[in-house]
Every structure is written in C-alpha cells, then in structure tokens.
C-alpha positions in Angstrom: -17.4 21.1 5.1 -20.2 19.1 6.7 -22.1 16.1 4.8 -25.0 14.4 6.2 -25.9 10.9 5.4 -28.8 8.3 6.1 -27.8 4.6 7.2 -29.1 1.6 7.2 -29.4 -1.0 9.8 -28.6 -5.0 9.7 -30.2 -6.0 13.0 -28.3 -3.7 15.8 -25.2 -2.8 13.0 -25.0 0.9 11.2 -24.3 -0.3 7.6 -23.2 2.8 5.1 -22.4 3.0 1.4 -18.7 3.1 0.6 -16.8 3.1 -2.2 -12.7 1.9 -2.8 -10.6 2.5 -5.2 -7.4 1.0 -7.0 -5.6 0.4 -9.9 -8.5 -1.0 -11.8 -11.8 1.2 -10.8 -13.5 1.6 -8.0 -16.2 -0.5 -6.3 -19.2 0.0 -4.0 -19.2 -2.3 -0.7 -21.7 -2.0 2.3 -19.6 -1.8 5.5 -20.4 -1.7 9.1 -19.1 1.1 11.1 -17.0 0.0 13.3 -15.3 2.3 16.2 -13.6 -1.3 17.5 -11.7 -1.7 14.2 -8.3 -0.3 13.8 -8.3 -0.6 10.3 -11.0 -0.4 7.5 -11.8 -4.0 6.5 -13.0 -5.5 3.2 -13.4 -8.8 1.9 -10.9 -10.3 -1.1 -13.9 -10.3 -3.5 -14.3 -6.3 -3.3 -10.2 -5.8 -3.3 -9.7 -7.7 -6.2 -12.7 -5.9 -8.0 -10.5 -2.7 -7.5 -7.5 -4.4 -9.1 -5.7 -5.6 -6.0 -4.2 -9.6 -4.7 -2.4 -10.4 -1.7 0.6 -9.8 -3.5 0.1 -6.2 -3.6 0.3 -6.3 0.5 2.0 -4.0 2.3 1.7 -6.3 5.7 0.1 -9.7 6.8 -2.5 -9.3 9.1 -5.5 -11.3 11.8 -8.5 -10.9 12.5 -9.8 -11.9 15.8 -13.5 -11.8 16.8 -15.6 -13.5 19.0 -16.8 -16.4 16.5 -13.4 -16.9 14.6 -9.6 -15.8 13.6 -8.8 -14.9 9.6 -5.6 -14.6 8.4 -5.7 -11.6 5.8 -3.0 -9.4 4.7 -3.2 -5.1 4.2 -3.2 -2.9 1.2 -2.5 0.6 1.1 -5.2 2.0 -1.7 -6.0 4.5 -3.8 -9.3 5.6 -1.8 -11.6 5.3 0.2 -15.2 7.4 0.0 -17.7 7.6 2.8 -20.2 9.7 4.4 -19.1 12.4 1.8 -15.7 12.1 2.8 -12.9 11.3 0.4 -9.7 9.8 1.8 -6.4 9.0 -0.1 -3.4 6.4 0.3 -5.6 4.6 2.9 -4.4 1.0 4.9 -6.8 -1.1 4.4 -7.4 -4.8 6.0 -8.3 -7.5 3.3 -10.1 -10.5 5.3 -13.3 -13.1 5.0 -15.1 -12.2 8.1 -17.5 -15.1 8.0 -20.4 -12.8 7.9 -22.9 -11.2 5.0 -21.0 -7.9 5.1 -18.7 -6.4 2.8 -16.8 -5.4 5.5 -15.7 -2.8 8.5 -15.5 0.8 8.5 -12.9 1.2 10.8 -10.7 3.6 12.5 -8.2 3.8 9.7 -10.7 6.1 7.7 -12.9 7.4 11.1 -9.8 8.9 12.3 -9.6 11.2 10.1 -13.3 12.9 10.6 -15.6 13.9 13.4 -18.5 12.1 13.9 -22.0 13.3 14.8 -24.6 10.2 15.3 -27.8 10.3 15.4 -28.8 6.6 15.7 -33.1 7.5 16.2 -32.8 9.2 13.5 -30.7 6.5 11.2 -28.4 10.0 10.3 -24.7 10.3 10.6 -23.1 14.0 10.3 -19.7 13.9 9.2 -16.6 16.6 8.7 -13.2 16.1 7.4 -10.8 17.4 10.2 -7.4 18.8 9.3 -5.1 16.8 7.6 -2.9 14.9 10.5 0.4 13.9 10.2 0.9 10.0 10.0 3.3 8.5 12.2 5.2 7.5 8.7 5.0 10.7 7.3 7.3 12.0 10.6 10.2 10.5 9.6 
C-alpha cells in the first residue's frame, strides 16, 4: 500500500512527523530524513518519554558529524511510525546531536520502504517493501 505525505522544511532539511514507541506509550518527535544515517536517531528526552534509559541498551554507540562527536548508546523498540509506515522491533540510536531536532530518520527504518520524493512539491510517496530478512534473523 502506498501513503503520501507532506513535509516540512528547516532551512535545506526534510523534517517529517514520527512517532516511537516503548514500554510506556508512545511519543511524537520531528526528525530529519536522513539517507546518511545508518540508524534512526532520537534524543534521550523523546526515549525516555517512551519508557526507555541507557540501561535498556542493546549496544554503545557515536555519533560523528561535522561540528561534534556524542557518545550515545542503541535501543531496540517497540515502533517506529512514519510516512504511514509502521515498523516493529526497530534499532534505534539514542544521542544529543547539538541541534533543535528531535532527531534522524535514518536507514534503520528507510530500508525497509521505497521512497518517491518530490522535494518542489514538499511531498514524499512511500510503500512498505516485503518484509526482509535481518542479518540476525539468519542465524
């Protein structure tokens, strides 16, 4: 199924409404989508919202960008919801990232679905692609 979305814009980012969810409810976040980010990224304030701490990690992680390097550790939670897509048992990165965004959008979800964007047109066309097996899920 196909779902088509508007998006907003914070200078030259595409911001988009997402929503995660854990053990204690679900929260909305605005996150840049970000093709450069291997994993999905929010900040502690929106993972602890959800009912998550760094002691619920799965891994210890970095961020490295141009202006700085965090120290942040990943979750593996209950979902994520964008673009009209629902995705479950998804890594997620937990990091400040020294900017006014809730976070990235990264390639941890955007694997998982084809992208059509439409940037003059501040519209993003999105389909869930079939279920692929993840490298643990081989063993």
């Amino acid at each position: 199924m196909r779902f088509e979305s508007f998006f907003e814009t914070d200078g030259d980012l595409i911001v988009v409404e997402v929503v995660v969810a854990g053990p204690r409810g679900a929260d909305r976040a605005r996150l840049v989508l970000d093709t450069g980010a291997a994993l999905t990224t929010v900040i502690p304030p929106i993972a602890e919202a959800i009912g998550y701490t760094a002691a619920d990690r799965v891994a210890r992680s970095v961020v490295r960008s141009a202006a700085a390097q965090e120290r942040g550790y990943i979750l593996r939670v209950e979902r994520v919801a964008a673009l009209g897509i629902n995705l479950t048992d998804v890594h997620v990165n937990v990091a400040e990232l020294g900017h006014d965004i809730d976070g990235l959008l990264g390639m941890s979800f955007l694997n998982e679905i084809k992208l059509d964007l439409r940037p003059a047109e501040r519209r993003i066309i999105a389909e869930r692609i079939a279920a692929r097996q993840r490298p643990s899920d081989a063993r």
